[in-house]
Every structure is written in structure tokens, then in C-alpha cells.
C-alpha positions in Angstrom: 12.9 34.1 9.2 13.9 35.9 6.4 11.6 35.4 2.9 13.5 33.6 0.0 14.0 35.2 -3.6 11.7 34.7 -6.5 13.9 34.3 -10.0 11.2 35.7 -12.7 12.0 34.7 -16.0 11.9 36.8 -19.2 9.3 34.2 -20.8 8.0 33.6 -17.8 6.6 37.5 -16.4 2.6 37.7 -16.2 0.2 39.6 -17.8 1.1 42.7 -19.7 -1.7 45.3 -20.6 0.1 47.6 -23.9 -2.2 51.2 -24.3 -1.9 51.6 -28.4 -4.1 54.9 -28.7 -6.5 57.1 -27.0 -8.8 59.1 -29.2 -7.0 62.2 -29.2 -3.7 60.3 -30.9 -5.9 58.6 -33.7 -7.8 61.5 -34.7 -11.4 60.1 -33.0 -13.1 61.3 -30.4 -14.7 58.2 -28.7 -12.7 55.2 -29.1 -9.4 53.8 -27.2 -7.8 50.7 -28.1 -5.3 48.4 -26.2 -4.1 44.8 -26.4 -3.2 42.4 -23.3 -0.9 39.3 -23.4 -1.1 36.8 -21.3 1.4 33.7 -20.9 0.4 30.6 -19.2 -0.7 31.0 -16.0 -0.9 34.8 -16.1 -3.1 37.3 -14.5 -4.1 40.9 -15.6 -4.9 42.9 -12.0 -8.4 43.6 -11.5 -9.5 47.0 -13.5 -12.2 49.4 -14.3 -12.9 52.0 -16.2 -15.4 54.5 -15.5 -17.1 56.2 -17.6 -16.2 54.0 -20.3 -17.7 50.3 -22.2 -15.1 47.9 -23.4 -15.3 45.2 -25.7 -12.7 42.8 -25.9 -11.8 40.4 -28.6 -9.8 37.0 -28.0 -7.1 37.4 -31.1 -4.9 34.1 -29.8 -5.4 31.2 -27.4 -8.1 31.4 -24.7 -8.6 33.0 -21.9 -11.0 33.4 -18.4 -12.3 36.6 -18.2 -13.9 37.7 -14.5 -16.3 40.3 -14.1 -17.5 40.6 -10.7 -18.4 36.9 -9.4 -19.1 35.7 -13.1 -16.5 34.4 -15.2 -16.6 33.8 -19.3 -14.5 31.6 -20.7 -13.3 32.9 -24.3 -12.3 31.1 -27.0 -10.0 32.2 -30.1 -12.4 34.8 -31.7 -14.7 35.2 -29.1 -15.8 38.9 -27.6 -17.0 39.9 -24.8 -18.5 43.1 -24.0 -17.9 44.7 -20.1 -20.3 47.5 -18.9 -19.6 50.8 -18.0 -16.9 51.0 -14.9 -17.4 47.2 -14.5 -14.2 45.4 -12.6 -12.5 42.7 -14.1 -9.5 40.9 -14.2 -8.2 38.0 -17.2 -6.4 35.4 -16.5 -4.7 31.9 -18.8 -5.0 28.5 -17.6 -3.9 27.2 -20.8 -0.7 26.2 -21.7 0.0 28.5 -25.0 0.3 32.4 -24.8 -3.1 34.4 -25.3 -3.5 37.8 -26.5 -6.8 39.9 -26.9 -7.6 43.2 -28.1 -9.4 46.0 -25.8 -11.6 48.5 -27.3 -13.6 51.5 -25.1 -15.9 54.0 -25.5 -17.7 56.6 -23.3 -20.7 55.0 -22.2 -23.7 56.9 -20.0 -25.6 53.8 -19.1 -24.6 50.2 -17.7 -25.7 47.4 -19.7 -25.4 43.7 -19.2 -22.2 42.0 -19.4 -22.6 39.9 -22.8 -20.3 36.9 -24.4 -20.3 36.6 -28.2 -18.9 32.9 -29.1 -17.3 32.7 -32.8 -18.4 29.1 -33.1 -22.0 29.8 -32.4 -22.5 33.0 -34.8 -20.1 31.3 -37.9 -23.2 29.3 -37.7 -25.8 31.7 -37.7 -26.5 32.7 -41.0 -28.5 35.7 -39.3 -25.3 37.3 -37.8 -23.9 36.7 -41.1 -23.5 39.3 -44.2 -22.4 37.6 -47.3 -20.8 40.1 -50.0 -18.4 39.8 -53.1 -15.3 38.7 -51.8 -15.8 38.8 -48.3 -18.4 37.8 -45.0 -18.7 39.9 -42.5 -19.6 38.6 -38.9 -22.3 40.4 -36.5 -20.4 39.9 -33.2 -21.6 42.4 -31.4 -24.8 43.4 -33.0 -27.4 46.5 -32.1 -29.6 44.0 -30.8 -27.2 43.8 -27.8 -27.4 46.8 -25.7 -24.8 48.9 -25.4 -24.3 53.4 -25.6 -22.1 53.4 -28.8 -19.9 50.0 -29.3 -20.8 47.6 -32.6 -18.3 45.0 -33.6 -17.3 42.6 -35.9 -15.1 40.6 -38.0 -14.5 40.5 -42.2 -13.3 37.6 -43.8 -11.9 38.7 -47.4 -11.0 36.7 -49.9 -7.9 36.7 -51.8 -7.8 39.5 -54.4 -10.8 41.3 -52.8 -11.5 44.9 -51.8 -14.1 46.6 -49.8 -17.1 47.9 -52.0 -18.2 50.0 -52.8 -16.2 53.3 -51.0 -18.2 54.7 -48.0 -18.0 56.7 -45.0 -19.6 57.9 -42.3 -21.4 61.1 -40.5 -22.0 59.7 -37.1 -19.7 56.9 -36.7 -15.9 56.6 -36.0 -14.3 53.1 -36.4 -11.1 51.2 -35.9 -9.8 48.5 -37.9 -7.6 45.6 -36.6 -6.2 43.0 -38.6 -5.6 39.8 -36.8 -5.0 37.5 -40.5 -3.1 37.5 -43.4 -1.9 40.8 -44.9 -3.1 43.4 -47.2 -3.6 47.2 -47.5 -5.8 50.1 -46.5 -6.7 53.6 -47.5 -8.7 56.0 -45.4 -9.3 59.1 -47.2 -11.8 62.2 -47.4 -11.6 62.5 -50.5 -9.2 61.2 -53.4 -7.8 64.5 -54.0 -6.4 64.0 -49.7 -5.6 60.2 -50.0 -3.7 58.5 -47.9 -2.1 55.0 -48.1 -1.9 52.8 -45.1 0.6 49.9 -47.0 1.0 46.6 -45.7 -1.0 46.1 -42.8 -0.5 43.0 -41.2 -1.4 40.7 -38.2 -1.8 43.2 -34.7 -2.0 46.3 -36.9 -4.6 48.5 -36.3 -5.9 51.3 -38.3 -8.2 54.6 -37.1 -11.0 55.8 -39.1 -12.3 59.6 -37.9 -15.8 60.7 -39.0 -16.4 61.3 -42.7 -13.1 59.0 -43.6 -13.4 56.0 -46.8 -11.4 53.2 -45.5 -11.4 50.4 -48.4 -9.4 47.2 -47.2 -7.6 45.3 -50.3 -6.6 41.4 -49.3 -3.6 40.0 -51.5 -2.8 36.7 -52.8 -4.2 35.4 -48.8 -7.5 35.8 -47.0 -7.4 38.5 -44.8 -8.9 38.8 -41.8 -9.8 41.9 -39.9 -12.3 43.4 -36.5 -13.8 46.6 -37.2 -15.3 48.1 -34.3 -17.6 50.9 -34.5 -18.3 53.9 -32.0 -21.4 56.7 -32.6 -24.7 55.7 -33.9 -25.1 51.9 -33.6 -25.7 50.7 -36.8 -23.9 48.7 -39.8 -23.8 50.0 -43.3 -25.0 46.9 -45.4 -27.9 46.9 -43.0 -28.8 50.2 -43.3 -27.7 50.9 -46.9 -29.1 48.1 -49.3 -26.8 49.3 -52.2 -23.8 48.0 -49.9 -24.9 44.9 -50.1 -25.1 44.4 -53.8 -22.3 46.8 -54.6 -24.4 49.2 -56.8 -23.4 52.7 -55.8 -20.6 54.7 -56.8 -20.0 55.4 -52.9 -22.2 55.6 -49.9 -22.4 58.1 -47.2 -24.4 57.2 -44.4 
């Protein structure tokens, strides 16, 4: 007996997995950056990358991520970091869309699979970095091990800026804004500015070695991830000025 035909509708097709950059297109040399959408009841196909450790941040909705035989559930905000050529597969039992944000990075070694809930560490004043303007939320800390990934979110204020200007030797970073709207400049130095004007919610910005990248919220909060790839550290823990906004600008 002949099999019947499946109608597929346009809001109804699965999981879709959209590549935005590999290092070599944003100027960086470690880190790649995608975003899957899921709408109800969709499925991503099982992957794996080798060679590479992923972090992934829940932007909208929820989701089940499985990794092996273990499976996370994510809320909005949460992250979850996948080891080194680990296989998994996400999938949306929920009845809104969900859409999360994939960020890799060469990795050498395989760490433990680890699951960063937003609703525990907004409570944890010790994943918490209050400056002027703006908190700043350890997700994925350098006490979770990992070769070169460190992630988090800032939460600006309205009317607030990133201070003061600094950059990096040994860290690359991308910037994702998943709230409100604002703008961006990543620069060398002012005399080769450049303006990146207007970001907005899904945009994502690349920051190469040696780079300043101060954010400016508007007349909204703005949220943002920043995801780092190189030496693992954060600048207001390793730079004490940071915190209290006392240098001209910081090289670290």
C-alpha cells in the first residue's frame, strides 16, 4: 500500500539551525556563533562538533536540551555549556516558539557538561558584578571548567555606557543583544573608530583582540551576552579600576 502525503506548513516546519559567523568572517580567530529556532514540538537533529566547546544561551521560550542520555531543561536565560565533540540534539515541548544562541570555540580537552540557571545566579550576589549603570551576570564563570569559553549577561540602565574603555591582549569576544536597543563602538584607537549604530534584539557584534567596544543603552534597559574566547578571565575581576570606573582606559 502506497504511503499517504504529509502537508507541512510554513509555521509549522521544525527546527532551523542559522550559521551567523565563523571566525574568519568577524575578524576572530576562535569563536563561531549561530542561533536555532525551534517552534512547538520541534527537533534540531543530533550534532557534534569536534574539536570545538559550545555554549548555548536560551534567548526565548524553553527548551530540552539532550546530550548523550542526560537531558537539561532550559529556561529563558538559561546556558548551558556542551563539551568538546559532545552529541546533542534540542528539542520544544512547549507551546510558544524558542530560540537560543550557539557559541563555539576550539577546545583541546572535554569538560563536564554544565547548566547555568538565570533564576538561581540573579540571586547570587557572588555571580553578580554591580557597576554604574549596569550588573553584569557571571553565567558561565572560570570556576567552571572549560579550554577558552566565559559568558555572561549585562543589564544596562537607561542612559548608561560601558566604563571605563578597555580592551584586550588575549581575549576575543562577541556581543549579542537579546533587550532593548542601543549602540556600540569597537575601535583600536579613536583616530580608527568605528560606529556600530542601532543595535537591537538578535544583533550580534564581534570584538577581535586589542578592540574597545563600549555599549551605550538609550531611553530603555538594554540587555546584552558577551561571550569571551582566549584567557579565561573577566575584566572587573581582574582589573579593580573597572569596577569603580577610575582609569582613563584599561588594557588587560
Amino acid at each position: 500500500m502506497a504511503k499517504p502525503g504529509v502537508l507541512f506548513r510554513h509555521a509549522e516546519t521544525g527546527a532551523s539551525y542559522i550559521d551567523r559567523f565563523q571566525p574568519e568572517q568577524a575578524n576572530l580567530e576562535f569563536l563561531s556563533f549561530g542561533e536555532y529556532s525551534l517552534p512547538p514540538a520541534g527537533k534540531t537533529r543530533p550534532a557534534s562538533y569536534p574539536g570545538l566547546e559550545t555554549l548555548l544561551f536560551t534567548w526565548q521560550g524553553s527548551a530540552a536540551v539532550h546530550v548523550g542520555e542526560a537531558t537539561y531543561s532550559l529556561q529563558t536565560y538559561d546556558v548551558l555549556y556542551i563539551p568538546k565533540g559532545a552529541e546533542y540534539a534540542i528539542s520544544n515541548s512547549a507551546a510558544s516558539p524558542a530560540k537560543l544562541f550557539a557559541t563555539r570555540a576550539p577546545a583541546e580537552n572535554v569538560h563536564p557538561t554544565f547548566h547555568s540557571k538565570f533564576s538561581d545566579i540573579r540571586k547570587d550576589e557572588k555571580r553578580i558584578r554591580h557597576l554604574k549603570g549596569k550588573d553584569v551576570f557571571m553565567m558561565f564563570d572560570v570556576s567552571e571548567p572549560a579550554d577558552k569559553l566565559v559568558a555572561g549577561y549585562t543589564f544596562c540602565e537607561p542612559f548608561a555606557r560601558s566604563w571605563p574603555p578597555h580592551n584586550h591582549t588575549d581575549q576575543e569576544e562577541v556581543y549579542v543583544f537579546i533587550k532593548g536597543h542601543g549602540a556600540m563602538e569597537v575601535y583600536e584607537s579613536p583616530e580608527t573608530l568605528t560606529f556600530v549604530r542601532e543595535v537591537g534584539e538578535g544583533d550580534a557584534v564581534s570584538i577581535p583582540f586589542l578592540n574597545y567596544h563600549p555599549v551605550f543603552s538609550q531611553e530603555a534597559p538594554l540587555e546584552f551576552i558577551w561571550c569571551i574566547a582566549g584567557a579565561r578571565y573577566w575584566v572587573g575581576d581582574k582589573n579593580k579600576d573597572f569596577m569603580h570606573g577610575k582609569a582613563a582606559s584599561i588594557t588587560t
